[in-house]
ZAMARGU-4260 file (C-alpha; in steps of 0.2 Angstrom, whole numbers, plus 5000, padded with zeros to 4 digits):
<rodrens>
0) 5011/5104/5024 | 5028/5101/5015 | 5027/5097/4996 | 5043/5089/5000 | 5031/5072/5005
5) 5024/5063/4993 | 5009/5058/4990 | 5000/5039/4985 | 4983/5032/4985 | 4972/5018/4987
10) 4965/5008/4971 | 4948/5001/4979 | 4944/4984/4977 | 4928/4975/4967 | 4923/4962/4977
15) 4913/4965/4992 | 4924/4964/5007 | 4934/4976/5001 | 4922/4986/4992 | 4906/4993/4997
20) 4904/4981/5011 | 4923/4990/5019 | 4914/5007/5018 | 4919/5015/5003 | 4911/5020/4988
25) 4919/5004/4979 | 4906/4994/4965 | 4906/4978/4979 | 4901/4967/4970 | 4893/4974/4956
30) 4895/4975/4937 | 4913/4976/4930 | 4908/4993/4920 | 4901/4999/4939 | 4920/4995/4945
35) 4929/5003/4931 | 4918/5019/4934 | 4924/5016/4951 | 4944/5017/4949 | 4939/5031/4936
40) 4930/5042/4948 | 4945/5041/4964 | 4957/5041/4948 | 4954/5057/4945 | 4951/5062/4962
45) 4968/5058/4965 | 4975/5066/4949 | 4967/5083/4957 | 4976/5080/4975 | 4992/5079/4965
50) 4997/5059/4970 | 5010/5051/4957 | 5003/5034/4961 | 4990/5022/4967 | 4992/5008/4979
55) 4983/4990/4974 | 4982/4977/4985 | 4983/4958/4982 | 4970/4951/4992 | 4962/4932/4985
60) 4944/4938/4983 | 4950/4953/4974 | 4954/4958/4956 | 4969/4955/4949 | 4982/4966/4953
65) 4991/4967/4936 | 4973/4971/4928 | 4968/4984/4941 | 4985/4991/4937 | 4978/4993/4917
70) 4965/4999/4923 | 4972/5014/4934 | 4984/5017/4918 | 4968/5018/4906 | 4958/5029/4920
75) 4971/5042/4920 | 4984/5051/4915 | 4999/5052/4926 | 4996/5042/4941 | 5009/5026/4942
80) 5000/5008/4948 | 5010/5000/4963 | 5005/4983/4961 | 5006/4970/4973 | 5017/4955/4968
85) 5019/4939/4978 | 5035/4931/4975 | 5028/4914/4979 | 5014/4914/4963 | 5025/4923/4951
90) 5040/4921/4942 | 5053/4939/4941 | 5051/4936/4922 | 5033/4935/4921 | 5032/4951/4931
95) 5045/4960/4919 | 5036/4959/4905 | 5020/4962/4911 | 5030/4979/4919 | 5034/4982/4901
100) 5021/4977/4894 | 5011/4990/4903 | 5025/5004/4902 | 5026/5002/4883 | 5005/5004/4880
105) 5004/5017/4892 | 5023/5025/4894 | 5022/5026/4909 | 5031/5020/4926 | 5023/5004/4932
110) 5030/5002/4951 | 5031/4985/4963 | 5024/4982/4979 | 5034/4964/4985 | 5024/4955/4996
115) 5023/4939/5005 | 5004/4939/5009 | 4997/4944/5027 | 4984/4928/5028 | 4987/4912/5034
120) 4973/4906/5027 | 4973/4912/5010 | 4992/4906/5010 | 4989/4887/5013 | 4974/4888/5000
125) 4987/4890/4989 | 4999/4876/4995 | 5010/4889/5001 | 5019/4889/5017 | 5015/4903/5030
130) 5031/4899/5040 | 5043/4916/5036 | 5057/4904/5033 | 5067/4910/5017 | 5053/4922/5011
135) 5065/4936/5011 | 5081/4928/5004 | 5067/4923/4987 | 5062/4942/4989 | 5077/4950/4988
140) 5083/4938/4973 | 5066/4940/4963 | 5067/4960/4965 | 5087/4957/4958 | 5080/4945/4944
145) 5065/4957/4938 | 5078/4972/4935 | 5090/4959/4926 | 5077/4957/4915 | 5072/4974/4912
150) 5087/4978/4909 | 5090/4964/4897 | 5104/4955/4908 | 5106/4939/4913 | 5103/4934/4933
155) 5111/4921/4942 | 5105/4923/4962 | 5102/4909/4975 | 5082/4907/4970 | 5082/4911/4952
160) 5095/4908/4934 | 5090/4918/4922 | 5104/4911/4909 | 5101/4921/4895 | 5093/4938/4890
165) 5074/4940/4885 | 5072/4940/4867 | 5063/4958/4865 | 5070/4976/4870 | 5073/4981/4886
170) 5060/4998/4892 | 5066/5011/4893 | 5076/5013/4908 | 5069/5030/4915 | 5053/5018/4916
175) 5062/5008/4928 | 5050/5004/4942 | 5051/5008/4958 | 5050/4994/4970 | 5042/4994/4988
180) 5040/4981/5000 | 5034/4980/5018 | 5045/4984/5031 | 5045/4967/5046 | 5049/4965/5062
185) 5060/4947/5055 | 5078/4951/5056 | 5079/4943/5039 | 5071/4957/5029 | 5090/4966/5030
190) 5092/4956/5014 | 5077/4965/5005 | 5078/4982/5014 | 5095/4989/5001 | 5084/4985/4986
195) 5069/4994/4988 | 5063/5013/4983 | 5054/5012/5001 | 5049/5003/5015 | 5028/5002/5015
200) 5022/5003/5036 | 5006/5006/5043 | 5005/5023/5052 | 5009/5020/5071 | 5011/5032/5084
205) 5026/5044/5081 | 5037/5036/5095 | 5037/5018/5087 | 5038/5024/5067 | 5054/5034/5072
210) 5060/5019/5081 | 5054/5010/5064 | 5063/5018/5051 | 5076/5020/5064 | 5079/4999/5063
215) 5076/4998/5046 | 5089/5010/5040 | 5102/5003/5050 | 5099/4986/5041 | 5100/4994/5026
220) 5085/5003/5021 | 5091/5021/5009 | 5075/5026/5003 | 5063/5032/5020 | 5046/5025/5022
225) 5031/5025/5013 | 5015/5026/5026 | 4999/5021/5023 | 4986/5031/5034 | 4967/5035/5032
230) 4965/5057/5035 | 4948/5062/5043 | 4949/5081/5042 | 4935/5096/5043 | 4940/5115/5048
235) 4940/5108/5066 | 4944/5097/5076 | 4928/5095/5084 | 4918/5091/5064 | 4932/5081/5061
240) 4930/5070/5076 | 4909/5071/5072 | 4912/5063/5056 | 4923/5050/5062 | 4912/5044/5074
245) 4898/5043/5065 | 4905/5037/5047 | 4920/5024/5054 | 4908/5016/5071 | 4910/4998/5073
250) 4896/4986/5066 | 4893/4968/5069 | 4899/4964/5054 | 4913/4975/5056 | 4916/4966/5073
255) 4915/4947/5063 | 4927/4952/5050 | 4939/4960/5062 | 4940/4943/5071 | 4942/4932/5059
260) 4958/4943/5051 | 4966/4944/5068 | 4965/4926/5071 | 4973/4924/5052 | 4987/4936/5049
265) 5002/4934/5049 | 5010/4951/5044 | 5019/4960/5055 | 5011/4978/5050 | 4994/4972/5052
270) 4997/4965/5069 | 5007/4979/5077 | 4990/4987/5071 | 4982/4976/5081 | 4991/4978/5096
275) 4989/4996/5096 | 4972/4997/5095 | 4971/4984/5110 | 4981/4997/5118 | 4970/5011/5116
280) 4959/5023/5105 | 4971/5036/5103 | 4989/5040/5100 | 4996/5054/5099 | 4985/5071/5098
285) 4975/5066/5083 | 4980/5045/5078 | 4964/5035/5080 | 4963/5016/5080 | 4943/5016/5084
290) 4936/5012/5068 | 4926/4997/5068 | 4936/4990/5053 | 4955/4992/5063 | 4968/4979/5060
295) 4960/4977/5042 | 4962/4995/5038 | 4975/5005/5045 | 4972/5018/5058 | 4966/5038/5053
300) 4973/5055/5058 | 4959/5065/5065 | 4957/5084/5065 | 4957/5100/5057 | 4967/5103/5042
305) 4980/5111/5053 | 4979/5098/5063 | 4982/5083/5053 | 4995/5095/5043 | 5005/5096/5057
310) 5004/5079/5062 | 5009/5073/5041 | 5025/5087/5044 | 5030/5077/5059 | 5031/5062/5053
315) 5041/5068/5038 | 5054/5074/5050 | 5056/5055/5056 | 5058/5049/5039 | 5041/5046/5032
320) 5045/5050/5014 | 5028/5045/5005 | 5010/5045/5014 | 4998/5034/5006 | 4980/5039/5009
325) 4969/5024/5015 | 4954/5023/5005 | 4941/5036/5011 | 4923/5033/5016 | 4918/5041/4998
330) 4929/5050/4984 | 4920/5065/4992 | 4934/5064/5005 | 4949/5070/4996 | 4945/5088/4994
335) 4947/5088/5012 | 4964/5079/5011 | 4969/5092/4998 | 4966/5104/5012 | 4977/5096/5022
340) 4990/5095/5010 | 4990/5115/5007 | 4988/5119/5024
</rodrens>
């Protein structure tokens, strides 16, 4: 595969439906040291697959992004923490200094994932509106307000005054992070799109991420995508597909869950996951959406190691600039995925 891709992964999460309980090798609901030997162990698994950083979601019955975040610093020694940030619970200013905070214990590049939140529900538990209406405009001004204060400015923006500069040092800029944000069907996200490093989408079939990236460059997107996809891959396609069926089939409790997210989301990338998996199994030669768990986790490329190479070096060519690598059924998983990516 082209070194040319980069290459992210997934911090898992402590609490039970997204740990051990979403088939991975997560503490669930364990002990604290149970979860920090968690992140340590696909830590270095993802040190040895050569990713530069680590994904973390913000999802209300996990942990905190920011302190999963130290904890991916202290568990390793070159991966970057993306961590998820919500606009609507966090002001640009209390984000900078937690981004230096972290870049100045640790020196090293704390990056931003900008999000709205995909659940209804979890949204109006906070008081919070699920409604679209001027989420972007407050995105795109928080994202303009966070490097103002990095880089020791004043802001002035239609969400947020910052009317003076923060008291201590600016970091240093080449820690600067790199911002993400998911990419939307809503016309509005054009004013986020020029800000970020890349767009974050679920993997889709190869017709509909070209026409993807395709829409969001035009309104203003520079950086490429960032795609996050699950890899199931053996030296055939045949054991691949054997260990997909058998690790990934649906449960009841799979079937319960999946339910209750599709009647409460409200992100665009989750539901285009959905309606693609309505549509049919599979996409493509080797894109599955028959995991029990799809709609909450994003769909897998299944095959051999040439297989799922060639299908990575496609979606390259359509602009795909970093894969993010769901979270596997066990750490076990990425020796496979470094297979792929030497292939």
């Amino acid at each position: 595969m082209d070194a040319r891709m980069e290459t992210f992964t997934v911090c898992p999460g402590h609490a039970d439906v997204f740990g051990a309980g979403a088939r991975g090798s997560a503490a669930g609901g364990g002990s604290g040291a149970a979860y920090r030997e968690t992140v340590a162990e696909h830590c270095a698994a993802a040190e040895r697959l050569g990713a530069s950083a680590m994904l973390i979601y913000d999802f209300w019955q996990s942990l905190d992004p920011w302190l999963a975040g130290q904890l991916v610093l202290a568990a390793s020694t070159t991966l970057e923490p993306v961590v998820a940030v919500n606009p609507a619970l966090t002001h640009p200013a209390t984000a900078a200094r937690a981004v230096a905070g972290l870049c100045h214990l640790y020196g090293r590049r704390v990056n931003l994932n900008v999000v709205a939140g995909a659940k209804a529900a979890e949204l109006q538990a906070l008081g919070l509106d699920p409604a679209p209406g001027g989420k972007y405009e407050r995105m795109a001004d928080f994202i303009d307000a966070l490097r103002a204060v990095l880089r020791g400015e004043p802001h002035s923006g239609p969400c947020y005054a910052l009317r003076s500069a923060p008291p201590e040092p600016p970091p240093d800029p080449a820690l600067a992070p790199r911002v993400l944000a998911p990419g939307s069907r809503s016309p509005e996200i054009a004013a986020v799109l020029p800000r970020l490093d890349r767009a974050l989408v679920m993997a889709k079939p190869r017709a509909d991420i070209a026409a993807e990236h395709e829409r969001l460059a035009a309104e203003g997107l520079a950086g490429g995508l960032a795609m996050i996809v699950g890899v199931v891959a053996r030296d055939t396609d045949e054991r691949a597909w054997d260990v997909a069926h058998r690790r990934y089939a649906a449960t009841r409790r799979d079937a319960l869950t999946r339910r209750l997210f599709t009647r409460q989301v409200t992100s665009s990338q989750h539901r285009a996951t959905i309606d693609l998996a309505e549509a049919g199994d599979l996409h493509d030669e080797c894109l599955w959406y028959g995991a029990g768990r799809i709609g909450i986790d994003c769909p897998k490329l299944v095959g051999s190691y040439k297989t799922v190479a060639a299908a990575l070096d496609a979606y390259r060519e359509l602009g795909v600039r970093t894969v993010v690598l769901d979270l596997p059924y066990e750490p076990a998983e990425y020796e496979h995925v470094a297979r792929v990516l030497e292939t």
